[in-house]
C-alpha positions as CSV (number, residue, x, y, z in Angstrom):
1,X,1.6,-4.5,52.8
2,X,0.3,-1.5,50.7
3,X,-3.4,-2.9,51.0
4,X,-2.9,-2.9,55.4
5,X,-1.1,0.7,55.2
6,X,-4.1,1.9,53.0
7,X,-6.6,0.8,55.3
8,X,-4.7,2.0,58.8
9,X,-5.0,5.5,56.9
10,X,-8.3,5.4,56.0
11,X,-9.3,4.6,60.0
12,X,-10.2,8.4,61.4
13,X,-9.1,7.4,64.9
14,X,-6.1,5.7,64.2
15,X,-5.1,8.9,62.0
16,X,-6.5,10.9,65.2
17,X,-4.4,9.4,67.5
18,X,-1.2,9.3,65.4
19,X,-1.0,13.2,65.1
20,X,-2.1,13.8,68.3
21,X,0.7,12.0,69.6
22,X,2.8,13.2,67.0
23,X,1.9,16.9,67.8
24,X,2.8,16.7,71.8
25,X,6.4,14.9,70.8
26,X,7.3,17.6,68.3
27,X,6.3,19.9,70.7
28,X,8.2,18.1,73.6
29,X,11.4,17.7,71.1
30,X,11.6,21.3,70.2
31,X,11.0,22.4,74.0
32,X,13.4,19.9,75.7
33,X,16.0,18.6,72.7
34,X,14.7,15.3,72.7
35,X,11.0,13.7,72.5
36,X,9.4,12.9,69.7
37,X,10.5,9.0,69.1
38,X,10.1,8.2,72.9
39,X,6.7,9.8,73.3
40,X,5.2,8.8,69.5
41,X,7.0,5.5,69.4
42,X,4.8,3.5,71.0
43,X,1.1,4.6,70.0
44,X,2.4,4.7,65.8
45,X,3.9,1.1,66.6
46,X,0.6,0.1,67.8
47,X,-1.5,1.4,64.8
48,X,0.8,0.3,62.6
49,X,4.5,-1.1,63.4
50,X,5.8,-0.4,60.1
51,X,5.8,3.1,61.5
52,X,9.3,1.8,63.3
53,X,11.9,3.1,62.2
54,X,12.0,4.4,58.7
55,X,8.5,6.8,59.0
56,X,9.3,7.6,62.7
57,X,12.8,8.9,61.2
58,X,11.5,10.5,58.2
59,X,9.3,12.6,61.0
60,X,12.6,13.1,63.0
61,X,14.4,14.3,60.4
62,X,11.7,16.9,59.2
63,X,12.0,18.3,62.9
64,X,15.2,18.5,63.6
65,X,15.6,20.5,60.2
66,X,12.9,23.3,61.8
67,X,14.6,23.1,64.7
68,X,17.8,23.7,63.2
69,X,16.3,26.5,61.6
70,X,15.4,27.9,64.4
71,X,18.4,27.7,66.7
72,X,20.5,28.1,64.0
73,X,22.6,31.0,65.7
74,X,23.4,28.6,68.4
75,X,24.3,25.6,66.1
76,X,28.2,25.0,66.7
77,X,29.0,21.9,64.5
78,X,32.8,21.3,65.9
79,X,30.6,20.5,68.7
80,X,28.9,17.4,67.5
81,X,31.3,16.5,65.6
82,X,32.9,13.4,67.6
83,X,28.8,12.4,68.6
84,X,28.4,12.2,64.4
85,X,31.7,10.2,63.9
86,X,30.7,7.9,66.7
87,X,26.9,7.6,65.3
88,X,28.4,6.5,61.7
89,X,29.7,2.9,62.9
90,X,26.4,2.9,65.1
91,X,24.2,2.9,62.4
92,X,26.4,0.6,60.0
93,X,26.3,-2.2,63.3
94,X,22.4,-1.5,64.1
95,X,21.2,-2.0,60.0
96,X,23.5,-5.5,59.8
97,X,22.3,-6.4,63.6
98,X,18.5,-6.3,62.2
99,X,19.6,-9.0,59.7
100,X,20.9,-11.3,62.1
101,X,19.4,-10.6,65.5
102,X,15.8,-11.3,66.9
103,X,14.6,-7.3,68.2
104,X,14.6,-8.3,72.0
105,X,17.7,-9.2,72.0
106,X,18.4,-4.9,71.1
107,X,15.9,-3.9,73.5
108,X,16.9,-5.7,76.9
109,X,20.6,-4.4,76.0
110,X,19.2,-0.9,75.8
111,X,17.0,-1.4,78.6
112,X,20.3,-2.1,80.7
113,X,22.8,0.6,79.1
114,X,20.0,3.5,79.3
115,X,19.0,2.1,83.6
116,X,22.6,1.9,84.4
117,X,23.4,5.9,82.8
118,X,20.0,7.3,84.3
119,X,21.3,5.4,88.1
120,X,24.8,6.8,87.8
121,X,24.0,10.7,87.1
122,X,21.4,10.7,90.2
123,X,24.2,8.7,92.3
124,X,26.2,12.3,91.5
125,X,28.6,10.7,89.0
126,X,27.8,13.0,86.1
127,X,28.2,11.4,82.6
128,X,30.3,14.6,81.1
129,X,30.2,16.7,78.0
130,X,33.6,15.3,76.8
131,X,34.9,13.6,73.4
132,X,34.7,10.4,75.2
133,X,31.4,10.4,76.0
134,X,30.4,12.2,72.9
135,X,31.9,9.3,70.6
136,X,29.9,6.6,73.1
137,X,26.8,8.9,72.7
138,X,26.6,9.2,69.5
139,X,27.5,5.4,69.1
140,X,24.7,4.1,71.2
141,X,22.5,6.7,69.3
142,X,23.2,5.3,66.0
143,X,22.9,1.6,67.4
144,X,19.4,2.3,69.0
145,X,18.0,5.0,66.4
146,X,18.5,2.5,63.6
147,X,17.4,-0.7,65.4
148,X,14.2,0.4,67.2
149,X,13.9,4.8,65.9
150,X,14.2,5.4,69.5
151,X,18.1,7.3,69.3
152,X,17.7,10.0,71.9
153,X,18.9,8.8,75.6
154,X,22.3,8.2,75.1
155,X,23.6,11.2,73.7
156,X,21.0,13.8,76.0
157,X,22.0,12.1,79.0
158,X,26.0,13.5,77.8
159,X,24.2,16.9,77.2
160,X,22.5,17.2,80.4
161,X,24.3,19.1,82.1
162,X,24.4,21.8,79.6
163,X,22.9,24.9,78.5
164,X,19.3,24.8,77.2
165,X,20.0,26.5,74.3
166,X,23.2,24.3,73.6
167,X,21.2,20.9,73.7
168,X,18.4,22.2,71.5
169,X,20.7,23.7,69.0
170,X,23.2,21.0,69.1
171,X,20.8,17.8,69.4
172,X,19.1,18.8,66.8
173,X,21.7,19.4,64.0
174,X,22.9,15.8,65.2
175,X,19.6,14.3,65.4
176,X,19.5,16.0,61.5
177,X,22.6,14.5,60.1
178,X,21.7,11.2,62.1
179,X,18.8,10.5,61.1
180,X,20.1,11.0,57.4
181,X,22.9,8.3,57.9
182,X,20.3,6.3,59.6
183,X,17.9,6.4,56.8
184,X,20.4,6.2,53.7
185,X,21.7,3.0,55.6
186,X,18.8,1.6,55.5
187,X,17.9,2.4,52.2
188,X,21.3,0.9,50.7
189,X,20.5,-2.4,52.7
190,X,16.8,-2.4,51.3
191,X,14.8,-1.5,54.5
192,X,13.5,1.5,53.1
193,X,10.7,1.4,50.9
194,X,8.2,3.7,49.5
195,X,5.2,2.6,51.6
196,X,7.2,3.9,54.4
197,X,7.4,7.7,53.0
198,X,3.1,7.3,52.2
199,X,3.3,6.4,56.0
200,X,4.9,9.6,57.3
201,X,3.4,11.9,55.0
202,X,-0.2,12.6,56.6
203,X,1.7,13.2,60.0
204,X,3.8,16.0,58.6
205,X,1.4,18.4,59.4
206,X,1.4,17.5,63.1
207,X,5.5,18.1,62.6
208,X,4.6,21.0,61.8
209,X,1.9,22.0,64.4
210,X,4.3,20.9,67.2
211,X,7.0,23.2,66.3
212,X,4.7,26.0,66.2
213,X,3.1,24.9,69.3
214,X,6.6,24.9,70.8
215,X,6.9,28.7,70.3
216,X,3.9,29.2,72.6
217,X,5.4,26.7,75.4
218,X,9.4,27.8,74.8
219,X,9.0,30.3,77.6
220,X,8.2,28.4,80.2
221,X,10.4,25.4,80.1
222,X,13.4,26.2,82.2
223,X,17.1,25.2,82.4
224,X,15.9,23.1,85.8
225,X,13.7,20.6,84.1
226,X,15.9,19.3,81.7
227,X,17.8,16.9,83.6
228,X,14.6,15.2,85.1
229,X,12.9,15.5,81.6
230,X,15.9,14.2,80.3
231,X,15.4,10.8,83.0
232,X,11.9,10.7,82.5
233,X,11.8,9.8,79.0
234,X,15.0,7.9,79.2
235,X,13.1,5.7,81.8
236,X,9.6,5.5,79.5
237,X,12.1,4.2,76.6
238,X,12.9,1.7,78.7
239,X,9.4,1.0,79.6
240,X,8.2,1.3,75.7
241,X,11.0,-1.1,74.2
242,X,10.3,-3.1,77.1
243,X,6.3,-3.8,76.1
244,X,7.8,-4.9,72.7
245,X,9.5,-7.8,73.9
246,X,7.4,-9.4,76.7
């Protein structure tokens, strides 16, 4: 394992491509509240599938922290608060699920749950900011995040409606803490090893980069393109966990 990690690093366009893709998620995550797995996912699995989940997470993790940084006036965490509880039990399922469950079997139930949520808010039957929804959100979150590192869809499509500042404020501090239970989880159940930390760290730079790219770009993404952005990338999650089981 070491020896095949070694050499994906040492290949210039393999490391090319991995933070270039990195770079436009991180950029898209800190723009829109959500990104990085869906768009980086599938090149870094490619390259190298020990990239899913425990380096995609790591990555995650070290973005969501900027982010929290950044929006940290806007962070409320009474807010998330239900989405956090419901992402515990999640995680708990999705790290015992891996043990006893082939990975399609995660990704056409994902692939149905995240179709039937983007159908029903364009049918006008809004999937609302309520502790309901939160506690699902974040359960599905949890489930998906720690099974495949792909954890975003279900709890943005229960912020879509909302304020632009409150979904990048507020997804990130969960995505923070999430990704922390996620990755302690797997740690305790031996899933996490140190090859996976020498994965993520030559892409932290491109963490990095796409944050500060985001600063330049921040402007110009406006309160009316979350909720297709929001589709969009629920749809190519579909599409990406889709290419994994065929």
């Amino acid at each position: 394992m070491p020896h095949m990690i070694d050499h994906m690093l040492n290949e210039p366009l393999h490391l090319f491509l991995a933070i270039t893709i990195v770079v436009i998620g991180a950029t898209l995550q800190s723009i829109s509240g959500l990104g990085l797995a869906v768009i980086a996912s599938p090149i870094l699995f490619l390259i190298e599938p020990d990239f899913l989940p425990v380096p995609i997470l790591i990555l995650g993790c070290m973005l969501s922290l900027l982010n929290c940084l950044r929006y940290y006036a806007q962070l409320r965490f009474t807010n998330i608060r239900l989405a956090l509880i419901g992402r515990i039990p999640g995680s708990v399922l999705g790290v015992n699920l891996l043990l006893l469950l082939p990975a399609s079997f995660f990704a056409y139930c994902f692939i149905i749950f995240i179709l039937l949520s983007v159908a029903l808010t364009y049918r006008h039957i809004d999937i609302t900011h309520n502790p309901r929804n939160l506690l699902l959100g974040g359960f599905f979150s949890g489930l998906m995040a720690t099974t495949t590192s792909i954890g975003g869809p279900p709890i943005s499509l229960v912020y879509q409606n909302s304020k632009l500042t409150t979904i990048r404020a507020e997804l990130s501090l969960f995505f923070l803490v999430g990704t922390i239970i996620s990755l302690l989880l797997l740690y305790i159940s031996g899933q996490f090893h140190w090859y996976h930390i020498k994965l993520a760290l030559p892409l932290t730079p491109a963490i990095l980069l796409g944050f500060l790219l985001s600063l330049a770009f921040n402007k110009h993404f406006k309160q009316v393109y979350l909720k297709p952005v929001i589709a969009v990338l629920s749809l190519l999650s579909c599409c990406i966990l889709l290419t994994r089981v065929i």
